[in-house]
C-alpha positions in Angstrom: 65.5 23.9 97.4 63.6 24.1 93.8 61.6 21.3 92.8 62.3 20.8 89.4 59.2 18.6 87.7 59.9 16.4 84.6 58.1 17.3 81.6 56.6 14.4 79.7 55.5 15.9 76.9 55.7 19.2 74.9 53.2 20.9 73.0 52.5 22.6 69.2 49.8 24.8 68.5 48.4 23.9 71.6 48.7 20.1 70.5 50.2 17.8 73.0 53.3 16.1 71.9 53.7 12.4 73.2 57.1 11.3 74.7 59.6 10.4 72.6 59.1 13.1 70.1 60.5 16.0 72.0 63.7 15.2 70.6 65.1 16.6 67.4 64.2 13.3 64.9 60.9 12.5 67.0 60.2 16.3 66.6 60.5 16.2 62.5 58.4 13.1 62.7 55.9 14.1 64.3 55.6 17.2 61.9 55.7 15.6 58.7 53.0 13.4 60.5 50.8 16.3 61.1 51.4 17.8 58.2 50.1 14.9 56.3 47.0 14.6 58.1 46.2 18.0 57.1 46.9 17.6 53.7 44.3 14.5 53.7 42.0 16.4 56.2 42.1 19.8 54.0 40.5 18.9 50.9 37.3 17.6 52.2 37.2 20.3 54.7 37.3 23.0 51.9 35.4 21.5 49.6 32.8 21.4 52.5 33.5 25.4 53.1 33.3 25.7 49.4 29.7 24.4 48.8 29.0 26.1 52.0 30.0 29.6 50.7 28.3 28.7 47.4 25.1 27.6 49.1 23.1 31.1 48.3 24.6 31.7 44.9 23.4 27.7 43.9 19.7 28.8 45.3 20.2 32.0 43.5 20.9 29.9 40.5 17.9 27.9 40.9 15.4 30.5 42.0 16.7 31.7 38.3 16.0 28.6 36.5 12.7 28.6 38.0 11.7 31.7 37.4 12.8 31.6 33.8 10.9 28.1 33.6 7.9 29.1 34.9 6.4 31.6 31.9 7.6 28.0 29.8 5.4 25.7 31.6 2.4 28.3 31.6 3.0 28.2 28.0 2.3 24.4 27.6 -0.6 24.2 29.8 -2.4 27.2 28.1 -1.4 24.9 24.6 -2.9 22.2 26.3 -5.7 23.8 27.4 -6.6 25.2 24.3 -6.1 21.8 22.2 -8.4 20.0 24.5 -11.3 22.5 24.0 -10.4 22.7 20.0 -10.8 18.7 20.8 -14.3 19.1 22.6 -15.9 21.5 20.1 -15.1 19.8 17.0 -16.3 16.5 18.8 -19.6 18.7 19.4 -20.1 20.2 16.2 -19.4 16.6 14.6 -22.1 14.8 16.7 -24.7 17.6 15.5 -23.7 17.3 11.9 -23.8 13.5 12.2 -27.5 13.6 14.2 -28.6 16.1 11.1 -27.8 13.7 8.7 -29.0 10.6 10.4 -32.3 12.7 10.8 -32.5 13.8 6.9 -31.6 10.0 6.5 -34.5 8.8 8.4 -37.1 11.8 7.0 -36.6 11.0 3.5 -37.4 7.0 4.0 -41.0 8.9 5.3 -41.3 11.1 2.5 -40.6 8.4 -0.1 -43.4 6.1 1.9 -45.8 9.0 1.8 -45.1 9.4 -1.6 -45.8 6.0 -2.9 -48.9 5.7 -0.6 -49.8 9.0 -2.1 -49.2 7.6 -5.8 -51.1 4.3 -5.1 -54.3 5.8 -2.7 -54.5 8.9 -4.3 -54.5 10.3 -0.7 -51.6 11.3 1.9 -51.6 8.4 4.6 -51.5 11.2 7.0 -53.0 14.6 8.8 -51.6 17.8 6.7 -49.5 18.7 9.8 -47.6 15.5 9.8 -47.2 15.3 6.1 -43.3 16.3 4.8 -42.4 18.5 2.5 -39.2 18.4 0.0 -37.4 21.1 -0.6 -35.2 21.5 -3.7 -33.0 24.7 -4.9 -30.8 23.6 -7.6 -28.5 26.1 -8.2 -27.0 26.0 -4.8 -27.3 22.4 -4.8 -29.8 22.0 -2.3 -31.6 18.9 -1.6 -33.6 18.9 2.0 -36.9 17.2 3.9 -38.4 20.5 5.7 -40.2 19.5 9.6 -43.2 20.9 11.0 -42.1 23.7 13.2 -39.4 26.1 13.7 -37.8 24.8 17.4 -34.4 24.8 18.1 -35.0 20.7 18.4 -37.4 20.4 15.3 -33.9 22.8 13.2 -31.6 20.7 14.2 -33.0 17.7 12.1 -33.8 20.2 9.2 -35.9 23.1 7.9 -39.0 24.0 9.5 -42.5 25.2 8.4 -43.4 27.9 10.3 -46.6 26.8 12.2 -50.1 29.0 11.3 -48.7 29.9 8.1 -49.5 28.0 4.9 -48.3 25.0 3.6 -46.6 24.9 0.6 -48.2 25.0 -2.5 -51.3 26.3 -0.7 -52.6 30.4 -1.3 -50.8 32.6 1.1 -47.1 32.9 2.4 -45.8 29.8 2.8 -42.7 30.3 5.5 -39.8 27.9 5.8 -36.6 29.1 8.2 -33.4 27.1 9.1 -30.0 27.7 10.3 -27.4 30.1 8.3 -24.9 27.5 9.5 -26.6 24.4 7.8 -29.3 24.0 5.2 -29.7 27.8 4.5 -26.0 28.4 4.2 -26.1 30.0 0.8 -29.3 31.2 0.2 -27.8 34.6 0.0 -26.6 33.5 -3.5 -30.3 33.7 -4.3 -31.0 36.2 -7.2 -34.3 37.4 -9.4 -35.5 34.6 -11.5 -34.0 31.7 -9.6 -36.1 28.9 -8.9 -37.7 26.8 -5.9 -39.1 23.7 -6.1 -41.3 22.2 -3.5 -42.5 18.7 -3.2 -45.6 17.5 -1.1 -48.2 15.5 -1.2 -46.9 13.5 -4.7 -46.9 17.2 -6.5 -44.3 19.3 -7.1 -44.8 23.3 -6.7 -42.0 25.3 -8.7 -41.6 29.0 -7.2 -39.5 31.6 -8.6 -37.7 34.2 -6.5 -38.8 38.5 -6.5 -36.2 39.5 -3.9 -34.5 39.5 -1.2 -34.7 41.8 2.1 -32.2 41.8 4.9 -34.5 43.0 8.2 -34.4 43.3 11.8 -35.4 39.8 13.8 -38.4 41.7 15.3 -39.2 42.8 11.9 -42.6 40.1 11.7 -43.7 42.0 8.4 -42.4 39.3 5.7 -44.1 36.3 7.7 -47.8 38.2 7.5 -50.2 36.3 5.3 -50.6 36.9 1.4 -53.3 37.2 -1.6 -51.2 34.8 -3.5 -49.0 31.4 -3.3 -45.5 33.0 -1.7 -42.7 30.9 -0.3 -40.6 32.8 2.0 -37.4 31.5 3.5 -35.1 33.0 6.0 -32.2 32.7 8.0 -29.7 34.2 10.3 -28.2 36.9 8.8 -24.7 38.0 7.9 -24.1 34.3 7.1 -20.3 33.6 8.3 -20.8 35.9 11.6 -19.4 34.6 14.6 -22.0 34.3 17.3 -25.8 35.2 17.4 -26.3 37.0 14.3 -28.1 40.5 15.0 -30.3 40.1 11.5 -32.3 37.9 9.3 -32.3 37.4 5.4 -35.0 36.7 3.8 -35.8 35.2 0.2 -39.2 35.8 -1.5 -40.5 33.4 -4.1 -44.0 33.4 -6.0 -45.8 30.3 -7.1 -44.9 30.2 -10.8 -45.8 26.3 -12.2 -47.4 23.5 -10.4 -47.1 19.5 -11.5 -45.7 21.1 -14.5 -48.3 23.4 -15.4 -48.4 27.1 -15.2 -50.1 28.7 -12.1 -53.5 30.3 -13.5 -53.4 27.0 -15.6 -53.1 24.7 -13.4 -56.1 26.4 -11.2 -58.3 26.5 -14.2 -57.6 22.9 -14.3 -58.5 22.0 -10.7 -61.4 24.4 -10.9 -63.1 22.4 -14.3 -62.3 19.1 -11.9 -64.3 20.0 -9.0 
């Protein structure tokens, strides 16, 4: 005899259906039912497929972006870079222009009070080595108290005899260098006939310049001792080059007047006084 088992449920799509919706109305409920549940479940599940099958264009994309924002930021930090040294080197090159001029400051209260001791003794109130010098050339305006020495210290505050040749004033070749950059910036403008003056010692020396000589810095000729009173000043040498300069320019001047007198009268003067 067959056994005949009672279904209690049917199925769709493999999906169980519960009793009571096997029957013709149950069986349109229970669609419409599923079909809504798929209508609300759909969206969120293929917006989720959606980003998922846009995942490698999106990093494509944004490998893009950074790739194009790279050269960008490279940019700004070289700008950067280069703002902060223009920063630095105008902050360094101020601080040496502002310790020049609190030197030349400080050197000329010393030259006036050598001066006036000079005026009122009738003698220097110190050794010949620490006694200044002024030195004057007015047509390019320049008005400077020279040092003793020629050290990259002693230039920095102003121009500096060289050592073992002679003072200014004296007979032989009085030498006087400083920077192209600074006190000697337009001695190049120097012609034939222009004139130097030099005050020491409460006298004023008045030279007049022969020439001019560009040379070699090994070139030690033009700082060699001399018959007569010559001042010679040099410098770096071209003027505006960028760097260490590869030459030097040097000035010649004679000894032409001295506290207002001609040379050879002057002497003839000081040799009737001794």
């Amino acid at each position: 005899m067959p056994i005949i088992v009672e279904q209690n449920c049917c199925s769709v799509n493999g999906n169980a259906v519960p009793d009571g919706h096997c029957t013709s109305q149950g069986w349109r409920k229970f669609v419409r039912m599923h079909a809504l549940q798929r209508e609300h479940l759909n969206p969120a599940s293929n917006k989720a497929m959606a980003n998922r099958d846009r995942s490698p264009q999106i990093m494509e994309h944004a490998r893009a972006l950074s790739a194009k924002a790279q050269p960008f930021v490279n940019r700004r930090v070289i700008s950067l870079a280069l703002v902060v040294i223009g920063v630095v080197l105008l902050g360094y090159v101020a601080g040496q222009y502002w310790g020049m001029y609190r030197s030349q400051k400080n050197l000329e209260a010393e030259w006036q009070r050598q001066t006036a001791t000079v005026s009122v003794a009738g003698k220097a109130p110190v050794s010949a080595d620490q006694l200044l010098t002024r030195l004057q050339i007015p047509k390019i305006q320049m008005d400077a108290i020279v040092v003793e020495g020629a050290s990259r210290r002693e230039l920095s505050e102003g121009p500096g005899h060289m050592k073992q040749t002679a003072q200014p004033g004296e007979t032989g070749n009085a030498v006087i260098t400083a920077h192209r950059d600074t006190f000697f910036r337009h001695i190049y403008e120097l012609n034939k006939g222009d004139q130097i003056q030099v005050r020491r010692s409460g006298r004023t020396f008045t030279y007049e310049v022969t020439g001019k000589r560009i040379v070699m810095p090994e070139d030690v000729s033009v700082i060699k001792p001399t018959n007569n009173s010559q001042l010679t000043l040099i410098t770096c040498y071209p003027t505006y080059y960028i760097g260490p300069a590869p030459k030097r320019l040097v000035v010649f001047s004679k000894l032409i007047d001295s506290d207002g007198q001609p040379v050879n009268q002057a002497a003839q003067a000081q040799s009737n006084n001794q």
